[in-house]
C-alpha positions as CSV (number, residue, x, y, z in Angstrom):
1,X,-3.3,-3.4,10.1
2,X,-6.1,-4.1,7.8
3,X,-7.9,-0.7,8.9
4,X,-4.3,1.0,8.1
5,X,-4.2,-0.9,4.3
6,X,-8.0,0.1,3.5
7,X,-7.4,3.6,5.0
8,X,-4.4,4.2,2.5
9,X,-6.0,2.3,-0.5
10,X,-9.2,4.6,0.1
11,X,-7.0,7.7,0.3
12,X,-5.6,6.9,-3.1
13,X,-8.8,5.9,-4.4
14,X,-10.0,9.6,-3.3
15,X,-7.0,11.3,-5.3
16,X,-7.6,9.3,-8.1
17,X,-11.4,10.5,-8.3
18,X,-10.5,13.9,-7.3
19,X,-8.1,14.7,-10.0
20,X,-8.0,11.7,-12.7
21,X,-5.6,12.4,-14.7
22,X,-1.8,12.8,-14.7
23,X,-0.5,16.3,-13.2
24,X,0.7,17.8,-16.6
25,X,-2.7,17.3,-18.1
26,X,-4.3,19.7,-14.8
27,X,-1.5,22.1,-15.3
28,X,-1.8,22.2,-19.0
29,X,-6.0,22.8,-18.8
30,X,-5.3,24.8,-15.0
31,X,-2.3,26.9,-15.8
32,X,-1.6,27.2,-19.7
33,X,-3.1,30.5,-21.1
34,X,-4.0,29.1,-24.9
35,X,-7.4,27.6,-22.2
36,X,-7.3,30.4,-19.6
37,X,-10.3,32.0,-21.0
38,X,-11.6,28.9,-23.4
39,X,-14.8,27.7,-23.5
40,X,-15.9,24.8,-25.6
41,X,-15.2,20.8,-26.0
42,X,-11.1,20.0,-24.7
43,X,-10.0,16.7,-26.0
44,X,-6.4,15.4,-25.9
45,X,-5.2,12.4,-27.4
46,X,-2.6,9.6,-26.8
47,X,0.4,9.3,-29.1
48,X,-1.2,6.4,-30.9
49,X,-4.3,8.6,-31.5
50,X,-7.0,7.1,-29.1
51,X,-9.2,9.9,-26.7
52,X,-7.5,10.4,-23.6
53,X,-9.4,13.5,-22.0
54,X,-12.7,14.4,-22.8
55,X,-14.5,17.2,-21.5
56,X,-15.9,21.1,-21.3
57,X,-14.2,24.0,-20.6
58,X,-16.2,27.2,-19.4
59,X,-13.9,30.4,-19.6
60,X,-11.2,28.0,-18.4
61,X,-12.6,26.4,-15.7
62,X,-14.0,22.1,-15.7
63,X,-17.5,21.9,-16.7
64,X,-19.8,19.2,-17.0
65,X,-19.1,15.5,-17.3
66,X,-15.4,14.9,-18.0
67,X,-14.0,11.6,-18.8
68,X,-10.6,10.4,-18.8
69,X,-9.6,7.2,-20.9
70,X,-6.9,4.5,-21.0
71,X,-4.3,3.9,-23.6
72,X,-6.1,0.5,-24.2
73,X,-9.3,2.7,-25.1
74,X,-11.5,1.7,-21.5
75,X,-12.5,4.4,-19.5
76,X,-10.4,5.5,-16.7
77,X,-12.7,8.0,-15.1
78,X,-16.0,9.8,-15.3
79,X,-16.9,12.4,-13.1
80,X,-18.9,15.9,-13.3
81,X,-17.7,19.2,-12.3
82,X,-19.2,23.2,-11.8
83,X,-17.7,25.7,-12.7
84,X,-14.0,24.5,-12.1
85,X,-15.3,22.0,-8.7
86,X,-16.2,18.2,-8.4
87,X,-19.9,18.1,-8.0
88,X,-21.7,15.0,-8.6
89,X,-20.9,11.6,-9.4
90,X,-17.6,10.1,-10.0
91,X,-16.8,6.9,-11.5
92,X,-13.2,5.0,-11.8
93,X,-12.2,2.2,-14.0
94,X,-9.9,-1.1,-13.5
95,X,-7.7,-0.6,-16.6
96,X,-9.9,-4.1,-17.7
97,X,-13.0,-1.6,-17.6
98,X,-15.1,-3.3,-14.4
99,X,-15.8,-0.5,-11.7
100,X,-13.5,0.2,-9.2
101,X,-14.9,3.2,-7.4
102,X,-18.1,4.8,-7.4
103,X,-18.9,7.9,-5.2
104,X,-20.0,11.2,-5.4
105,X,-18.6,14.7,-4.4
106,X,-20.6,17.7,-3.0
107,X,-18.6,21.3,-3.4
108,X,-15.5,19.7,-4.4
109,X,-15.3,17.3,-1.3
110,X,-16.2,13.3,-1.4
111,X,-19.6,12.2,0.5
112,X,-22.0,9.9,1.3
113,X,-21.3,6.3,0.5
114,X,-18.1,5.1,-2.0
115,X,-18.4,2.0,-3.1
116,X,-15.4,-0.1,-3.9
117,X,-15.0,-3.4,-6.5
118,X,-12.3,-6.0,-7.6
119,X,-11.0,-6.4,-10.5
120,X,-13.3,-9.3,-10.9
121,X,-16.5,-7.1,-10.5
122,X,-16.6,-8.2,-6.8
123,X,-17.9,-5.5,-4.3
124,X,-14.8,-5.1,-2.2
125,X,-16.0,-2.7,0.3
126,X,-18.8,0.7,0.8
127,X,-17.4,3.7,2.9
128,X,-19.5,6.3,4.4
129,X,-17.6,9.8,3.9
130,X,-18.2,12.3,7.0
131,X,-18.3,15.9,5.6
132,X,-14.2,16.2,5.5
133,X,-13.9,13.8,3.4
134,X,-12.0,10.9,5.4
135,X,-14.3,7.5,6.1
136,X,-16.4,7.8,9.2
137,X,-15.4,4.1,10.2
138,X,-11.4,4.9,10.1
139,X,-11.4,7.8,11.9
């Protein structure tokens, strides 16, 4: 059972990482034409005004280190991407801003070790991510 609750927790961990923000902001920088061909800074703000996405476009595609904010004004999520695909490290946020996750990606796919915290700060748990992505210990 335990194995079962960390297996699912991880998986959302992963989605969270993989794509950090909410599925209309993908589609809008994915699918909307105004940033099919953009290159430059994309930034998109809350209602109130604060950053919520932060990050560089290169003829459309993710580029570089894009972070992805709270409504409070913590960061959510950092995490680096090439030329459209997660490469690099990836960060995620407890909405308090202590760590959550920690990992890194290698052509778009999670490996090596993830590393997992409490709310409190507390490492909670480090996974080691085979090459498909799912954690070698669960499998």
């Amino acid at each position: 059972m335990v194995k079962r609750i960390l297996f699912v927790a991880f998986v959302a961990a992963i989605v969270a990482c993989g794509d950090s923000t909410p599925k209309s902001e993908l589609d809008k920088v994915k699918s909307d034409s105004a940033y099919a061909d953009s290159t430059g800074i994309f930034q998109e703000t809350y209602p109130n005004g604060k950053l919520k996405i932060k990050g560089y476009l290169n003829e459309g595609k993710r580029d570089g280190v894009w972070e992805y904010y709270y409504e409070n004004g913590f960061t959510w999520s950092k995490g680096v991407y090439k030329n459209g695909v997660r490469e690099g490290y990836s960060m995620v946020y407890h909405e308090n801003g202590v760590k959550k996750i920690q990992g890194e990606y290698k052509e778009g796919k999670a490996a090596g070790i993830w590393k997992f915290w409490s709310e409190q700060g507390e490492l909670i748990k480090e996974v080691n991510i085979e090459e498909d992505g799912m954690p070698a210990e669960l499998k």
